[in-house]
GURO-614462 format. One record per atom (N, C-alpha, C, O): residue number from 1; residue in three letters; atom name; x, y, z. Coordinates in nm, 4 decimals, always signed. Layout:
# GURO-614462
gutor num NUM&residuo ALA&atomo CA&px X&py Y&pz Z;
...
# end
This chain:
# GURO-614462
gutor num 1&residuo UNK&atomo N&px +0.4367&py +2.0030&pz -1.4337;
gutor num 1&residuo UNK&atomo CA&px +0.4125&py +2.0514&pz -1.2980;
gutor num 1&residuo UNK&atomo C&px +0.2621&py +2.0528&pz -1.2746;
gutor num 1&residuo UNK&atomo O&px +0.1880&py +2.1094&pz -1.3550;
gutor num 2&residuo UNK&atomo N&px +0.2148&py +1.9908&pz -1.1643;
gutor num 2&residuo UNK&atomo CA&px +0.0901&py +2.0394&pz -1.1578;
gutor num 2&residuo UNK&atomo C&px +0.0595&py +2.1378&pz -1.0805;
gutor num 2&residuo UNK&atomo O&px +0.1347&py +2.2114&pz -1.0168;
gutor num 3&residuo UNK&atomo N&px -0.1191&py +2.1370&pz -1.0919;
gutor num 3&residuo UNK&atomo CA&px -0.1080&py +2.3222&pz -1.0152;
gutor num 3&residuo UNK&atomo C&px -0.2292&py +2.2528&pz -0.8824;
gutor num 3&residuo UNK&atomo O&px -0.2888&py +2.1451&pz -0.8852;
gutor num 4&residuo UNK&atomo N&px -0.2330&py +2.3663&pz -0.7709;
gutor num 4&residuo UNK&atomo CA&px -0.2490&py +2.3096&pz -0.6255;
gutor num 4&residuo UNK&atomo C&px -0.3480&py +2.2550&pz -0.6292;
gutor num 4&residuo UNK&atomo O&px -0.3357&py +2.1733&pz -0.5379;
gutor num 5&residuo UNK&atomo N&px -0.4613&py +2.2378&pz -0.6802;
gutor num 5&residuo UNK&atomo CA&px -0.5718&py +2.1214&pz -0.6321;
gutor num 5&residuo UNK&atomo C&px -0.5419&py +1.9981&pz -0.6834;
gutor num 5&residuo UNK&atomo O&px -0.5807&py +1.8985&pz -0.6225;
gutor num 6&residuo UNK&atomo N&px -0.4647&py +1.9851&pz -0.8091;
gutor num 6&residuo UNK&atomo CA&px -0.3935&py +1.7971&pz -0.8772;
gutor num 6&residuo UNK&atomo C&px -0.3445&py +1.7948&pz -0.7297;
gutor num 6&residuo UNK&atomo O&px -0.3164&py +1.8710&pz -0.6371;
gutor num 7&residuo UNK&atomo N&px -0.3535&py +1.6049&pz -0.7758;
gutor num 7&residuo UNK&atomo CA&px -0.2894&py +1.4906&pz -0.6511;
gutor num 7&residuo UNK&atomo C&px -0.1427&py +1.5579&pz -0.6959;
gutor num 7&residuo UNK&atomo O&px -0.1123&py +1.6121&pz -0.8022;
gutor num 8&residuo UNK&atomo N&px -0.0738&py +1.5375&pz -0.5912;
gutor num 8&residuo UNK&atomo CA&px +0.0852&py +1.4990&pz -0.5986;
gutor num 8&residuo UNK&atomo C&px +0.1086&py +1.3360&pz -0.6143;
gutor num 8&residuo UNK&atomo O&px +0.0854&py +1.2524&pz -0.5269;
gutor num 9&residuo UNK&atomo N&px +0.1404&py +1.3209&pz -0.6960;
gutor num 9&residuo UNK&atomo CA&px +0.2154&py +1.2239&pz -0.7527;
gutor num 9&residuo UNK&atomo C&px +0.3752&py +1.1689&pz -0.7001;
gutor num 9&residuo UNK&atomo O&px +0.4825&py +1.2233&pz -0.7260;
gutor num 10&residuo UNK&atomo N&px +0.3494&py +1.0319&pz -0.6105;
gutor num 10&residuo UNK&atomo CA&px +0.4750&py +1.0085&pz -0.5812;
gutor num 10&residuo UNK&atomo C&px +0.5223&py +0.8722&pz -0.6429;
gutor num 10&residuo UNK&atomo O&px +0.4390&py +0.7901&pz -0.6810;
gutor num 11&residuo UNK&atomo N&px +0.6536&py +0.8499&pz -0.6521;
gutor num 11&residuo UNK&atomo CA&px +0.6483&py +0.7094&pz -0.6971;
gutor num 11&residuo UNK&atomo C&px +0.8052&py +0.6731&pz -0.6229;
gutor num 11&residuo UNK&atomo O&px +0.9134&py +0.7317&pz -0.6261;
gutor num 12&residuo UNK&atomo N&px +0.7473&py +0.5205&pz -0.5423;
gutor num 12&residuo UNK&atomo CA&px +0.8812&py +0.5036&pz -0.4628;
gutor num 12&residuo UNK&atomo C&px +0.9247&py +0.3509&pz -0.5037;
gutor num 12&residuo UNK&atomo O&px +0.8552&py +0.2523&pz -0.5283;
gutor num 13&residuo UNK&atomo N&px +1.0547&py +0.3679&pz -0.5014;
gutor num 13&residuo UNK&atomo CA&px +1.0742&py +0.2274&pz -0.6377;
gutor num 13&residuo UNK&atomo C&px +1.1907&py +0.1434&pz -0.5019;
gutor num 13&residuo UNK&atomo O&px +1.2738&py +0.2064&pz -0.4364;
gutor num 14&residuo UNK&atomo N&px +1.1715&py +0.0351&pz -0.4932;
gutor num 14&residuo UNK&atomo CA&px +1.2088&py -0.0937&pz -0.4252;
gutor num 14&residuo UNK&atomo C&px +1.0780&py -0.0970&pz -0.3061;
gutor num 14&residuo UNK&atomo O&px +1.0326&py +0.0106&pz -0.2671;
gutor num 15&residuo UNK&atomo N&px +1.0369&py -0.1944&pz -0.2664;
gutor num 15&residuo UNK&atomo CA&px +0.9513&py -0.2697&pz -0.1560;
gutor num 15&residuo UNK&atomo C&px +1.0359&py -0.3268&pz -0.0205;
gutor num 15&residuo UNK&atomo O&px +0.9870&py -0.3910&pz +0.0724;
gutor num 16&residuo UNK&atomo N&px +1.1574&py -0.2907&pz -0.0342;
gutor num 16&residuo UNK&atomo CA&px +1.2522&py -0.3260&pz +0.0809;
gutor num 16&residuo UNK&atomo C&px +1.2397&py -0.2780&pz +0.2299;
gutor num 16&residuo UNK&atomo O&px +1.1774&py -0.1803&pz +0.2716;
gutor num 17&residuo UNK&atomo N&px +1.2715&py -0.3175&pz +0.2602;
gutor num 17&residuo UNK&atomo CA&px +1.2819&py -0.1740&pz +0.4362;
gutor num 17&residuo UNK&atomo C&px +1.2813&py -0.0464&pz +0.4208;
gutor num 17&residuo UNK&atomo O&px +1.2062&py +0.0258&pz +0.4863;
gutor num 18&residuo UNK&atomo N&px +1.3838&py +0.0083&pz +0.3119;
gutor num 18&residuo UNK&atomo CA&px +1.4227&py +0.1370&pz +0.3180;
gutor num 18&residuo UNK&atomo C&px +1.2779&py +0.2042&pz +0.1987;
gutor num 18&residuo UNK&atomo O&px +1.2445&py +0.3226&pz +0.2018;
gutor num 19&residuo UNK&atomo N&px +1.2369&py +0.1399&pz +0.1399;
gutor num 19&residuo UNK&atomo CA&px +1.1228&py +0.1779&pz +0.0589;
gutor num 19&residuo UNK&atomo C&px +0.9965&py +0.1441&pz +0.1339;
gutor num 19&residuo UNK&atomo O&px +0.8890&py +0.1850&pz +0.0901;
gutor num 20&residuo UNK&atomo N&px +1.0020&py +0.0762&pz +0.2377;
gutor num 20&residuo UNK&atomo CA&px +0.8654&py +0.0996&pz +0.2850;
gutor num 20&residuo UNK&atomo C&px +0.8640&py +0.1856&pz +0.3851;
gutor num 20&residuo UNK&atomo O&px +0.7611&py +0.2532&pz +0.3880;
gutor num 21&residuo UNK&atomo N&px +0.9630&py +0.2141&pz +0.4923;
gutor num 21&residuo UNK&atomo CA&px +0.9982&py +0.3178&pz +0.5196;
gutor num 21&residuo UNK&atomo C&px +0.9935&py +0.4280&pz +0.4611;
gutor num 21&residuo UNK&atomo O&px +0.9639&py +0.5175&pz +0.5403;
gutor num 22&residuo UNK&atomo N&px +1.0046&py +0.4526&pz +0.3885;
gutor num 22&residuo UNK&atomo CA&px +0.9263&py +0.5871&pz +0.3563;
gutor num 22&residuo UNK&atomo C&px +0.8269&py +0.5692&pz +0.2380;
gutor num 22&residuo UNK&atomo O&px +0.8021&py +0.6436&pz +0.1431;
gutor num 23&residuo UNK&atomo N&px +0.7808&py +0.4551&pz +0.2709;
gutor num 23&residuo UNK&atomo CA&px +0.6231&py +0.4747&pz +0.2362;
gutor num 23&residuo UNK&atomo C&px +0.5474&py +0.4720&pz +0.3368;
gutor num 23&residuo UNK&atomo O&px +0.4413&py +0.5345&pz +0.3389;
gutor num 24&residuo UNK&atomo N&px +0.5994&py +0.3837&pz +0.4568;
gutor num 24&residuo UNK&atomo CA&px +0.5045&py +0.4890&pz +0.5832;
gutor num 24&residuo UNK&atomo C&px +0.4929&py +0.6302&pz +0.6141;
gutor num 24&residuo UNK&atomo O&px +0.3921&py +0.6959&pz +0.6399;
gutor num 25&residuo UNK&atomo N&px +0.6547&py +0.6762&pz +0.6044;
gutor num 25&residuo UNK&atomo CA&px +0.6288&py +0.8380&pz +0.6370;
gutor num 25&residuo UNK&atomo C&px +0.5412&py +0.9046&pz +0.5325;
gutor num 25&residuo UNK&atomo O&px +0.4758&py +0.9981&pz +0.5785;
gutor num 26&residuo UNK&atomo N&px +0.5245&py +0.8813&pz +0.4105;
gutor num 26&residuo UNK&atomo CA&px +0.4447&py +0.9039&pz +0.3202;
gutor num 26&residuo UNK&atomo C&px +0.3147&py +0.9434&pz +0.3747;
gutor num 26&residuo UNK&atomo O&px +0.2493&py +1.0463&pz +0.3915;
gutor num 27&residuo UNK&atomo N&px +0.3052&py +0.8160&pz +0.3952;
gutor num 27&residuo UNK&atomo CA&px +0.1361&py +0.8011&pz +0.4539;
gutor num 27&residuo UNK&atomo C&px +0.1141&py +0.8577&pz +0.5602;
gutor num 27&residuo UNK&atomo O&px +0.0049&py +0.9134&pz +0.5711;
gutor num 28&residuo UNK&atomo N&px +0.1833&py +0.8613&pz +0.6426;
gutor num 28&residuo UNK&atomo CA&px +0.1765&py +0.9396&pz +0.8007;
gutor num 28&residuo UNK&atomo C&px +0.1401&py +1.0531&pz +0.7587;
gutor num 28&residuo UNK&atomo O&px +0.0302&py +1.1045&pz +0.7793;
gutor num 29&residuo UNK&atomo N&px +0.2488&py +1.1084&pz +0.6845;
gutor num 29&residuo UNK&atomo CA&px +0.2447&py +1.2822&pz +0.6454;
gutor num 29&residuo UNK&atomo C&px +0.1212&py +1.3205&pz +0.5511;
gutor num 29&residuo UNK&atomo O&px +0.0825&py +1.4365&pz +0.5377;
gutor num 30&residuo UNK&atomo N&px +0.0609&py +1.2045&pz +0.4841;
gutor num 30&residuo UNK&atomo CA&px +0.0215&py +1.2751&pz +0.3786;
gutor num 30&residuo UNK&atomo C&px -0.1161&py +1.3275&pz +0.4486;
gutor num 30&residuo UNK&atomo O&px -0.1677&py +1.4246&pz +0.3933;
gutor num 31&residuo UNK&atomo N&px -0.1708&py +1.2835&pz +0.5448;
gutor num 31&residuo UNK&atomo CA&px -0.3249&py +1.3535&pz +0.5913;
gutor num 31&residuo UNK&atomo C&px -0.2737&py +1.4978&pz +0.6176;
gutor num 31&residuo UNK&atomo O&px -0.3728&py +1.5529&pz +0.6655;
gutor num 32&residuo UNK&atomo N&px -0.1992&py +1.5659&pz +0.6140;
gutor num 32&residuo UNK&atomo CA&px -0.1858&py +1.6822&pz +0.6829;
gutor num 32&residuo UNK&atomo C&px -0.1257&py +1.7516&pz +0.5554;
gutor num 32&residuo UNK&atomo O&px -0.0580&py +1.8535&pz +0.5693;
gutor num 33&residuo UNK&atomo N&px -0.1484&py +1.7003&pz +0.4369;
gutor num 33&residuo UNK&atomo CA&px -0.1046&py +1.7708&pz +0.2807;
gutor num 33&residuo UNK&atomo C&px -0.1886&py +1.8707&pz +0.2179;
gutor num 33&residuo UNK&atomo O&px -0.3071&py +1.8412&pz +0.2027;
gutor num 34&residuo UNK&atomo N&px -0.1509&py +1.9740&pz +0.1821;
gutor num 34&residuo UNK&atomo CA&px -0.2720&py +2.0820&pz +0.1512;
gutor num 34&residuo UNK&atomo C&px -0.2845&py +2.0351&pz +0.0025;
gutor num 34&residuo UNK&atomo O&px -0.2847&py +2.1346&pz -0.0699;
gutor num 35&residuo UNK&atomo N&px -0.2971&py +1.8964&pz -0.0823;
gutor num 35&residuo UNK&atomo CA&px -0.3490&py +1.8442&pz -0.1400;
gutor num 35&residuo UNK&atomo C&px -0.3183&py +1.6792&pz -0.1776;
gutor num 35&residuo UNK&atomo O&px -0.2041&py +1.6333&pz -0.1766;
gutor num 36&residuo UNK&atomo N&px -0.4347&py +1.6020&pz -0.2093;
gutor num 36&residuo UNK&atomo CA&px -0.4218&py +1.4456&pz -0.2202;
gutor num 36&residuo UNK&atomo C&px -0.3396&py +1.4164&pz -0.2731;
gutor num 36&residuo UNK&atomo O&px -0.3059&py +1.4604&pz -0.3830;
gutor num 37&residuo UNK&atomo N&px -0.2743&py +1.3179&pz -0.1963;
gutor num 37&residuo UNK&atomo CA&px -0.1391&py +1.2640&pz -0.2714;
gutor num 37&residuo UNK&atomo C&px -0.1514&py +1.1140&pz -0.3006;
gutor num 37&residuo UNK&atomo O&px -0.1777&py +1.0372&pz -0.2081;
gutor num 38&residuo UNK&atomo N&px -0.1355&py +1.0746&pz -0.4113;
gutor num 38&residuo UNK&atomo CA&px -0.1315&py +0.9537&pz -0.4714;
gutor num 38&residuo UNK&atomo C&px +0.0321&py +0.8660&pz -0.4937;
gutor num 38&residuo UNK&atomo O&px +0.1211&py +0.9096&pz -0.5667;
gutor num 39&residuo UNK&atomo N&px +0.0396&py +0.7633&pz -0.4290;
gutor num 39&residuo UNK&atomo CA&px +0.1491&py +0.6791&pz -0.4369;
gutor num 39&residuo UNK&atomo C&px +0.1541&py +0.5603&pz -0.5197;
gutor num 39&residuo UNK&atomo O&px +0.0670&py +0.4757&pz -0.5398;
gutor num 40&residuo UNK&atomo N&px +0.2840&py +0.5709&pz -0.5682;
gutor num 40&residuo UNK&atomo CA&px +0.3219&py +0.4591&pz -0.6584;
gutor num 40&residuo UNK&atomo C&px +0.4073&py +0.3679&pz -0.6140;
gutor num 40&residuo UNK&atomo O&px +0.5242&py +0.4013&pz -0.6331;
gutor num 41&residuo UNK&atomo N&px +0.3910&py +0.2499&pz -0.5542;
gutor num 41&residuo UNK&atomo CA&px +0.4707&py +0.1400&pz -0.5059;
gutor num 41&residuo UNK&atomo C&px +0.5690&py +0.0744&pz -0.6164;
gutor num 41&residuo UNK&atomo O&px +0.4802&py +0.0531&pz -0.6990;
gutor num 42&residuo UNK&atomo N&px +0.6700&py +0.0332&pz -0.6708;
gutor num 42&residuo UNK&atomo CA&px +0.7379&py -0.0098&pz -0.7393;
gutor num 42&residuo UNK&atomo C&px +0.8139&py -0.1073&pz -0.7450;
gutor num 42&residuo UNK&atomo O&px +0.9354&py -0.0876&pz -0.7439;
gutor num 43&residuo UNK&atomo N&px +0.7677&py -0.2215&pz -0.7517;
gutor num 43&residuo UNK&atomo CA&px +0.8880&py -0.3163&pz -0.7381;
gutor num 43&residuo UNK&atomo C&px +0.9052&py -0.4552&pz -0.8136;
gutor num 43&residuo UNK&atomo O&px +0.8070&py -0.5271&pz -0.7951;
gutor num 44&residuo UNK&atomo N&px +0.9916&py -0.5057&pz -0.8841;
gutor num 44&residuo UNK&atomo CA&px +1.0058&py -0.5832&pz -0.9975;
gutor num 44&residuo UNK&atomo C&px +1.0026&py -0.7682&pz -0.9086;
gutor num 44&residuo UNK&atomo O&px +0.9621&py -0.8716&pz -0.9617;
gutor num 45&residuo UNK&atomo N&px +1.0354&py -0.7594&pz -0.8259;
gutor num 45&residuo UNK&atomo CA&px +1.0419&py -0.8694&pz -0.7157;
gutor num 45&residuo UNK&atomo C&px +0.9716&py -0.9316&pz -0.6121;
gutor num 45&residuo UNK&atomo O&px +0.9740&py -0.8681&pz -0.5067;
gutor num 46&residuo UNK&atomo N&px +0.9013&py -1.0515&pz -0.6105;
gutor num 46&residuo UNK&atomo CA&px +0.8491&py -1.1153&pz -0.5202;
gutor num 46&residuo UNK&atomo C&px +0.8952&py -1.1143&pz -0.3836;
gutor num 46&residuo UNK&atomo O&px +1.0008&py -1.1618&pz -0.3418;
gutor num 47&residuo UNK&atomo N&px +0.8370&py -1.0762&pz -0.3416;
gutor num 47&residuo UNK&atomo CA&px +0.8720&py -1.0810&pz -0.1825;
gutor num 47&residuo UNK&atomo C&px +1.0204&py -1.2374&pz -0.1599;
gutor num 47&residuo UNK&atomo O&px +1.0655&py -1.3412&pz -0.2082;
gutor num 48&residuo UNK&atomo N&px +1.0282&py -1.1649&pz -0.0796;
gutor num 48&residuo UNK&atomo CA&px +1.1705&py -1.3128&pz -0.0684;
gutor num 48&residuo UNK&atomo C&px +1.2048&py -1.3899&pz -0.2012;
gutor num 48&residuo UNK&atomo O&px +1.1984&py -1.5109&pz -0.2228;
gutor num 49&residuo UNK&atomo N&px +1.2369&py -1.3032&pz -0.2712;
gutor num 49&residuo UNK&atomo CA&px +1.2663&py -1.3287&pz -0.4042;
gutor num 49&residuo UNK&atomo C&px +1.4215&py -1.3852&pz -0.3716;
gutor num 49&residuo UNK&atomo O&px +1.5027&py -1.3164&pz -0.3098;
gutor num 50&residuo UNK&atomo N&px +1.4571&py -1.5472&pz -0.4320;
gutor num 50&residuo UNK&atomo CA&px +1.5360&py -1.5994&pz -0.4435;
gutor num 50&residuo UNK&atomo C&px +1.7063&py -1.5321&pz -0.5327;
gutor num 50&residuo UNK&atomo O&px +1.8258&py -1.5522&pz -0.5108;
gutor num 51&residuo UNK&atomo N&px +1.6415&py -1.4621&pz -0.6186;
gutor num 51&residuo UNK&atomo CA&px +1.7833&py -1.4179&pz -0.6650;
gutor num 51&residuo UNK&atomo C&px +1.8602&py -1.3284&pz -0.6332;
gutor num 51&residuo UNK&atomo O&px +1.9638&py -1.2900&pz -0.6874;
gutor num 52&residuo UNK&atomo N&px +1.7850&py -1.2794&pz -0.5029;
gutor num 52&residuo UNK&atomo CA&px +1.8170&py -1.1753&pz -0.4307;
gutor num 52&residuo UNK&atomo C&px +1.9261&py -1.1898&pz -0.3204;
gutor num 52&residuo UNK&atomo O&px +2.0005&py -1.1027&pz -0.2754;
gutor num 53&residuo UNK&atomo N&px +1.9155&py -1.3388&pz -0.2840;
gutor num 53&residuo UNK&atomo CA&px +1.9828&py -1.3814&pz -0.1524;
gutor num 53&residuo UNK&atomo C&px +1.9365&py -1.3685&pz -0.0198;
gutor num 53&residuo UNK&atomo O&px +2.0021&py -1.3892&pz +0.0822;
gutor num 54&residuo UNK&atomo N&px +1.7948&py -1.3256&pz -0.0302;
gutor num 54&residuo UNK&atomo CA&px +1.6489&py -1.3592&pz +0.1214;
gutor num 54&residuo UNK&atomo C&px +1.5692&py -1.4235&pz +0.1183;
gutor num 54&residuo UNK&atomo O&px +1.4678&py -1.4556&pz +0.0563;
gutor num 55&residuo UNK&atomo N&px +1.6457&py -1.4482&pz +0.2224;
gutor num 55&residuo UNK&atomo CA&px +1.5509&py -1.5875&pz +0.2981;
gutor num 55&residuo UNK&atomo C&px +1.3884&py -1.5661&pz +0.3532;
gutor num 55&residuo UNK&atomo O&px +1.3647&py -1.4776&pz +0.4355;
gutor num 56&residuo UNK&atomo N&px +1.3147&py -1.6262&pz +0.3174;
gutor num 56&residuo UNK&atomo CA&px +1.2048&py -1.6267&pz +0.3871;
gutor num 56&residuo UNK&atomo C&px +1.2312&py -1.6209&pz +0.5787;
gutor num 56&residuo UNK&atomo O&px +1.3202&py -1.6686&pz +0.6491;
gutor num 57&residuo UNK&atomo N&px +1.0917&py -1.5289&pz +0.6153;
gutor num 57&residuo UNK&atomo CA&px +1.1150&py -1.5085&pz +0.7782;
gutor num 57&residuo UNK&atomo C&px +1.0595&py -1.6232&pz +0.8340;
gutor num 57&residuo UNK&atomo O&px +0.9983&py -1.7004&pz +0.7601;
gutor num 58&residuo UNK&atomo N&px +1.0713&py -1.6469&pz +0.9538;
gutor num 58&residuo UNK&atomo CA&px +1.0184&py -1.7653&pz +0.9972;
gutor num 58&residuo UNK&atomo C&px +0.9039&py -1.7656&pz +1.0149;
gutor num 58&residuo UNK&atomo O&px +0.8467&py -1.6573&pz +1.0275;
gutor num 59&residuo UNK&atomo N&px +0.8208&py -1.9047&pz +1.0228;
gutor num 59&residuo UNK&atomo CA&px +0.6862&py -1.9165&pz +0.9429;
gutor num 59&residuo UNK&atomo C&px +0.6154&py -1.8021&pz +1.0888;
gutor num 59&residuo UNK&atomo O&px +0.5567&py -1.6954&pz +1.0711;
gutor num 60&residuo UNK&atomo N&px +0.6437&py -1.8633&pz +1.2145;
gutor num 60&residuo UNK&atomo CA&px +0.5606&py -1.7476&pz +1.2826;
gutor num 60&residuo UNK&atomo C&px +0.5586&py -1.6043&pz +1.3027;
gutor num 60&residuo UNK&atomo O&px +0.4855&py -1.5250&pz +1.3620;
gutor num 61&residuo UNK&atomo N&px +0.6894&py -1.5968&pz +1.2159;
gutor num 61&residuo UNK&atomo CA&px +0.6947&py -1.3968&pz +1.2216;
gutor num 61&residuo UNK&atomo C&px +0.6529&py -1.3256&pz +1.1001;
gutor num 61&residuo UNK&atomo O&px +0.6317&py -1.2044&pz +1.1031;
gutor num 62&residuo UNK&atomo N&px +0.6356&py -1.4216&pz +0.9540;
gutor num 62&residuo UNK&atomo CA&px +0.6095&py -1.3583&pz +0.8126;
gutor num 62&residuo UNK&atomo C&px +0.4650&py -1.2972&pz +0.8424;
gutor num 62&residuo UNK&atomo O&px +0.3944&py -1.3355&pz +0.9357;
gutor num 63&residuo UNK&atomo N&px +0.4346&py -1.2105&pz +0.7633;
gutor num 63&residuo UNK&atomo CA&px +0.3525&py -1.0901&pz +0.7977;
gutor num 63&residuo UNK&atomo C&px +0.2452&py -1.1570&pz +0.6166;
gutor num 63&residuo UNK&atomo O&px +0.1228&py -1.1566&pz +0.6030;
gutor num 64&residuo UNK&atomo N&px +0.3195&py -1.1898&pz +0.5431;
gutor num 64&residuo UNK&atomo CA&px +0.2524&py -1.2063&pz +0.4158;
gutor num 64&residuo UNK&atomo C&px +0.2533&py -1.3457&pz +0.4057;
gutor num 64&residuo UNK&atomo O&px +0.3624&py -1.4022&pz +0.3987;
gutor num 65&residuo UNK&atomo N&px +0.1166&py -1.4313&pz +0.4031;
gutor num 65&residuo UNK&atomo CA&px +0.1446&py -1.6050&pz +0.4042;
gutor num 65&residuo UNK&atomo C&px +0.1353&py -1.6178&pz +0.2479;
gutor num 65&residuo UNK&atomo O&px +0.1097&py -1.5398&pz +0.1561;
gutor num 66&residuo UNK&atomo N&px +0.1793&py -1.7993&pz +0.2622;
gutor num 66&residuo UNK&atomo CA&px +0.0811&py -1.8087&pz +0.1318;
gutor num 66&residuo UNK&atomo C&px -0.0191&py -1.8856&pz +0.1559;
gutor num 66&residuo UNK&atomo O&px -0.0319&py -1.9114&pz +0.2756;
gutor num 67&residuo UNK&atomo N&px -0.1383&py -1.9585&pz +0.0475;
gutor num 67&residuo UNK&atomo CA&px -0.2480&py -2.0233&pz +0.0388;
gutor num 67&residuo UNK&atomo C&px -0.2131&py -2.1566&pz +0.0840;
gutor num 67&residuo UNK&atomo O&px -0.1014&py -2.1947&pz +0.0491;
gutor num 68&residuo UNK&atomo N&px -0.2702&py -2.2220&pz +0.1410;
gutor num 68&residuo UNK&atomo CA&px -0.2635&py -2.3994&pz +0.1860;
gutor num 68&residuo UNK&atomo C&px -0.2354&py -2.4110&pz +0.0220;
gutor num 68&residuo UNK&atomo O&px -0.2845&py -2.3591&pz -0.0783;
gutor num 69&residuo UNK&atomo N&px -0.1261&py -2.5103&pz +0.0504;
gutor num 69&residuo UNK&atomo CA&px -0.1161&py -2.6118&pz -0.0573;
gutor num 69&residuo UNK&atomo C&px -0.0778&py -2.5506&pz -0.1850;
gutor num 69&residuo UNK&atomo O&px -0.0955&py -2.6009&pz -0.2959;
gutor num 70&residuo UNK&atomo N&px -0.0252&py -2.4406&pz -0.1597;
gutor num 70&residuo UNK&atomo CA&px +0.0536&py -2.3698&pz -0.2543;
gutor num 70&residuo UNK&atomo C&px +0.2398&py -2.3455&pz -0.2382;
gutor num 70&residuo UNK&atomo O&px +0.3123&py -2.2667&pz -0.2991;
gutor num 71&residuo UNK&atomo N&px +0.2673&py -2.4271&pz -0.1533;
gutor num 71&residuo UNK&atomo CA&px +0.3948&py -2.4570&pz -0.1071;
gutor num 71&residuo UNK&atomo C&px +0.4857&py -2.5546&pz -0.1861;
gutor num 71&residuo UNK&atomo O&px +0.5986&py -2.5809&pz -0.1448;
# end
């Protein structure tokens, strides 16, 4: 347990919708925390990771590119 001036320690495990979703509320909430909170993102999978069964978004809506000529 830590005591009130330690960070709070969070750790949120998948990078999906529902995990970044509340890693925004995270972040929203956390300025108004009566102490620093430190987050742990978690996730074993490449974005549009193939063994998953997702598809890449279409090239003008993906939010994360890749490098020229790394396709």
């Amino acid at each position: 347990m830590s005591g009130p001036g330690e960070a709070l320690a969070v750790r949120v495990i998948g990078a999906g919708p529902r995990g970044l979703s509340v890693l925004e509320r995270i972040c929203a909430n956390a300025a108004g925390a009566a102490r620093p909170v430190t987050v742990h993102l978690v996730d074993p999978y490449s974005p549009a990771h193939e063994d998953l069964g997702i598809t890449p978004a279409h090239e003008d809506l993906r939010v994360t590119g890749h490098r020229e000529g790394t396709r």
